[in-house]
N, C-alpha and C positions, 0 to 999 in steps of 0.2 A: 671311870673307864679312861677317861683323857690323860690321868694321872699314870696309870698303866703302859698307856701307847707313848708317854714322853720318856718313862723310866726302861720300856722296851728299845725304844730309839738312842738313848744313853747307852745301854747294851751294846744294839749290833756295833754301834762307831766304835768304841772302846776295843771290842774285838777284833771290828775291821783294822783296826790302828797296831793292834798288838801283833793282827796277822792271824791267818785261817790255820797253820801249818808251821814247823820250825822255818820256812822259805820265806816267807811272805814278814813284812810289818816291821814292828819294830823286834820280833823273835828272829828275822831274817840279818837285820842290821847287826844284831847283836853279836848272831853266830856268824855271819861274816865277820867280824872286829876279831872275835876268839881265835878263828882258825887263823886268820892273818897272824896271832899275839905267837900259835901254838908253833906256825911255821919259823918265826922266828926265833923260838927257843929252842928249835930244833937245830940249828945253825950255834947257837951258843949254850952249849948242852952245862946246865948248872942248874943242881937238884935244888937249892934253896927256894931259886925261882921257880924249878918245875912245880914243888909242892906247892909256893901259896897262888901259882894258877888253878891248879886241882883244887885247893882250898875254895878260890871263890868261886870255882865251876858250882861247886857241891854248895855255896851259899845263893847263886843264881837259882838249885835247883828247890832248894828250900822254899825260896819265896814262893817260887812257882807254883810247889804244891802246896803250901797255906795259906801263902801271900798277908803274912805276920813283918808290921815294921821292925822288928829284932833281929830280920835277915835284911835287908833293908842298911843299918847300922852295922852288921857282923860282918856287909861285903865292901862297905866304906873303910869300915878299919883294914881288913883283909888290904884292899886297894892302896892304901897309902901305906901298908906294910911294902909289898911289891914294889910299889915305885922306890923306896928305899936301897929293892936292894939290885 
């Protein structure tokens, strides 16, 4: 039972840290940084850049819903693609 209520308490932090809501947590931080990235690509309209942000949107979403290190790896490469160009 003590084993359950330490691996429950691991839970809630984790979630509370991640955030209840895309607002909150480190889901809050994130999408603030994107919309910030998004506003700025709007100002310098270049489809290369536009796709690999959509690229690592859709590898952010990935993890999300499997939360598989291969998205993890797939949104690092993606990221240093982008800062390239």
């Amino acid at each position: 039972a003590r084993a359950y209520g330490e691996t429950f308490l691991v839970a809630v932090r984790t979630a509370e840290e991640m955030g209840y809501n895309e607002k909150e947590g480190l889901q809050g931080t994130l999408r603030a940084a994107v919309h910030g990235i998004e506003s700025k690509l709007k100002e310098y309209p270049d489809l290369p850049l536009a796709v690999s942000m959509l690229t690592m949107r859709r590898r952010e979403k990935d993890f999300i819903m499997r939360v598989k290190p291969k998205y993890v790896t797939a949104m690092a490469e993606e990221h240093e693609k982008f800062r390239g160009l």
